[in-house]
N, C-alpha and C positions, 0 to 999 in steps of 0.2 A: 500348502507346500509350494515353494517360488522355486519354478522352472524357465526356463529359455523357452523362447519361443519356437527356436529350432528342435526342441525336444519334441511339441504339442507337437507341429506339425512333420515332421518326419513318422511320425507312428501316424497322424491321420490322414498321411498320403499314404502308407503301407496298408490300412484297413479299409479307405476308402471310406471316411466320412469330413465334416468338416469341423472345426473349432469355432464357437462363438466368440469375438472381440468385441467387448460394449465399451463404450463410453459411459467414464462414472466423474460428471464434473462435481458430484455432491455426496456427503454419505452415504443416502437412503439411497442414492444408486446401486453405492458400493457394498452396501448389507442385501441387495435386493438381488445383486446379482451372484454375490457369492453362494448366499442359502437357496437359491435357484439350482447350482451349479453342483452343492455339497449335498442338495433333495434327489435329483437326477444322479451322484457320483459321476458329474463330467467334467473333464478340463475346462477352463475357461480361458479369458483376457481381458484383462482389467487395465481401458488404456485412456490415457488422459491426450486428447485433442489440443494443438497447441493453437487453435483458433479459439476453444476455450480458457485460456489463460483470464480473457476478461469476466467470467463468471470466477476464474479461481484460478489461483497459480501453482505452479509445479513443484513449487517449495510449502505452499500449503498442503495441496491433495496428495502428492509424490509419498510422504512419510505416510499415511493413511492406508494406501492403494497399500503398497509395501505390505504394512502390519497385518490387515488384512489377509492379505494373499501367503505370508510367512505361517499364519494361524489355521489355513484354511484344511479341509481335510480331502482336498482333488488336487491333484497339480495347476497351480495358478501363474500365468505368464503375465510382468507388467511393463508396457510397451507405452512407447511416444507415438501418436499416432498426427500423421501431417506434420511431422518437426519440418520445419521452413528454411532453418539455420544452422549451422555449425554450433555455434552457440546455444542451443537448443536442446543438440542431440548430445553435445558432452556434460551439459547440464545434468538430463537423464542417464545418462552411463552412471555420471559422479553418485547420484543420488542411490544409487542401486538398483534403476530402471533394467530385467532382464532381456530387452529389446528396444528397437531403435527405427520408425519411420525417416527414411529422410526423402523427401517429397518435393525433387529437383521437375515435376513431371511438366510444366507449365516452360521450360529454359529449353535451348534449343537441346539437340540427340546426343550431341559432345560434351556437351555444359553437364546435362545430367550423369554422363555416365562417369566422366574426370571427378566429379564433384562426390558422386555417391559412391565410386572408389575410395575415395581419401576417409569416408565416413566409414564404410568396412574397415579398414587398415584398423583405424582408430577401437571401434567396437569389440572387432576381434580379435586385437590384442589382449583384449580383459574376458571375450567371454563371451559378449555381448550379440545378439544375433542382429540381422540387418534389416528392414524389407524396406523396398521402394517403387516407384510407380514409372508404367511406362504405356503411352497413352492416352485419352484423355475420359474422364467422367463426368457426365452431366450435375448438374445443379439447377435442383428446382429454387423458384422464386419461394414457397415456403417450407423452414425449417433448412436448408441447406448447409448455411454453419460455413462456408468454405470459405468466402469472403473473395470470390471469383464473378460475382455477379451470376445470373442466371441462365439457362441453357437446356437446347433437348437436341433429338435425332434429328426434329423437322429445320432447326438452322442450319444445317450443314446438307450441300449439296453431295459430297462423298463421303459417306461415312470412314470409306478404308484412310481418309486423311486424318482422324480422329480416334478410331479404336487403335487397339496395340496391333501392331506390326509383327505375325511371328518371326521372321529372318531375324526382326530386330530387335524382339526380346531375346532370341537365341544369341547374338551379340553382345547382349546387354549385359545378360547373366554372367558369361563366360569370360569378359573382362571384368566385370565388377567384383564377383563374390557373391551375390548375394543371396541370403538365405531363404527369400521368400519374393515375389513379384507380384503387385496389384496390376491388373490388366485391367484396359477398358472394354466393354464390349456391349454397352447401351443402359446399364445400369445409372442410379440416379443419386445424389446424395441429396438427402431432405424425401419432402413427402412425395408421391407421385401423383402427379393432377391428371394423366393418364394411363392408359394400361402402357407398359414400359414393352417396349421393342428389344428383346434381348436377343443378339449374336452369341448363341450359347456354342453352335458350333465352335465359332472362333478359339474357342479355349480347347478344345482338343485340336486345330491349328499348329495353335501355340502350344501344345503338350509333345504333337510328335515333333517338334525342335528341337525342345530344353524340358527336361522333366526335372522340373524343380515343382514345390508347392505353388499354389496360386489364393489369390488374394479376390473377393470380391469388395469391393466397397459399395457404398451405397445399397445395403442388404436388406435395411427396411422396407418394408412391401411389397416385395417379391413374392409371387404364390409357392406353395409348396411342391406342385409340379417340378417348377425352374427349380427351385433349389435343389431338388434332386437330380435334376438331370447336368446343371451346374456342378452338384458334386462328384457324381459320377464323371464329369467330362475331366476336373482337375481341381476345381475350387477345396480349400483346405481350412480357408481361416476366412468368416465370413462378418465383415466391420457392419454391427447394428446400436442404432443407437434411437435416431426419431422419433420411429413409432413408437417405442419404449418408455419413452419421454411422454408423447403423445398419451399413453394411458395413464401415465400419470395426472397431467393435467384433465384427463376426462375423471380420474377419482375424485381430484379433487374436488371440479364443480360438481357433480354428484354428491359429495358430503356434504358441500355449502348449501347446496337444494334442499338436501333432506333435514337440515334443522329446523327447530323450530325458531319463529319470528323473536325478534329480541333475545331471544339466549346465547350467550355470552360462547365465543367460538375461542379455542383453544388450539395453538400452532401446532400442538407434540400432536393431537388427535388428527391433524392435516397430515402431520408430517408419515404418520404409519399408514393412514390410507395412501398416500403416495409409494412408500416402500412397497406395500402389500400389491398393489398392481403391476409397479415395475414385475417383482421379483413373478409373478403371475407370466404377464408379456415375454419375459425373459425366460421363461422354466419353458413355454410353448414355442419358442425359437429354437432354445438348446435343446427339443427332443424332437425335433425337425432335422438338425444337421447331425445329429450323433447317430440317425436314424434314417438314414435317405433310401 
């Protein structure tokens, strides 16, 4: 069933848990995470990375994602996640994309909010929900995906110049529109090389400002502790993908291992070992945040 994002997450700010958003740059994602989703009955998101474009493009995957998620038997939301451009995000609208990152977060505080204004206007004229970012989010050197180069808490002498600013998410919301906000608050996109420094406070900060839903990114390997206390603080939609990924490539050298020498290896039998761990990794995420 294809829902709005604004829908997922308005019910799981009122119940107080959070929505999984994976990145599905490839089928076996996209099968691994819906029958994850429809095993559990929980909403999901199924969102295609516009930093992934070069494994795949939005006019390849976009139709897929879609059918998928129109077929599915949970409310399924399918969103742009890091759209960069205008051109980007109307692409995804055009396509029947039920949501819409526009990920001004890197531009000065006015650039962002003028810019992600215009992208509301546009969105919700059709329907379309919005979420954008405000603050800044690490990026490990492996798996990051951002194409920001790399980054932790220990480069920055203050961190409050870096994480989101509540006054200024409350700002932010209130001229923009927007349905949903990524905040920063020490989280990582990619792997984390160490244990992560999370300002979980920060998000209740930022909650008695602006009570809108919240966004974590960079969700992969966070312990389950944080994620609960994350969700309990305001987190609502929590973007995972890495580690996800990650067990996939661990299936598959695991299956390469266990054949035998000289016999003849077969891509479809790679390709379901790959599914079958995503949809694994992914089933133990999604009854983590439906479940805090």
């Amino acid at each position: 069933m294809l829902v709005t994002l604004k829908e997922l997450l308005t019910e799981a700010k009122a119940k107080q848990y959070a929505v999984g958003a994976f990145n599905v740059p490839n089928l076996e994602a996209i099968r691994a995470v819906v029958a994850a989703a429809e095993e559990l009955n929980s909403p999901v998101i199924l969102q295609h990375a516009e930093v992934h474009e070069g494994l795949v493009s939005i006019e390849e995957i976009g139709p897929v994602m879609l059918d998928y998620a129109r077929k599915a038997k949970v409310p399924v939301a399918v969103h742009l996640d890091h759209g960069a451009s205008f051109e980007m995000c109307v692409k995804a609208i055009r396509m029947g994309f039920t949501s819409v990152m526009y990920d001004a977060s890197s531009k000065e505080y006015e650039v962002n909010r003028d810019e992600t204004k215009e992208i509301v206007k546009i969105a919700h004229a059709v329907g379309v929900s919005v979420e954008a970012e405000l603050g800044h989010i690490f990026t490990s050197a492996v798996g990051g995906g951002e194409g920001r180069g790399s980054d932790s808490s220990e480069d920055y002498a203050d961190l409050d110049d870096v994480y989101t600013d509540p006054d200024l998410a409350k700002s932010f919301v209130e001229e923009t529109g927007v349905d949903c906000l990524a905040i920063g608050f020490g989280t990582v996109h990619g792997v984390y090389l160490k244990e992560p420094k999370l300002d979980l406070d920060r998000i209740t900060l930022i909650k008695d400002k602006i009570d809108v839903p919240f966004v974590m990114h960079g969700g992969s390997g966070v312990s389950e502790e944080n994620y609960k206390i994350a969700i309990k603080n305001g987190i609502c939609k929590i973007n995972y993908y890495t580690y996800m990924n990650k067990a996939a490539g661990k299936a598959v050298q695991e299956f390469l291992i266990e054949q035998d020498a000289g016999a003849p290896i077969f891509f479809d039998e790679i390709s379901l070992a790959a599914t079958e761990a995503m949809k694994k990794n992914a089933k133990e995420a999604m009854a983590i945040f439906m479940n805090p």
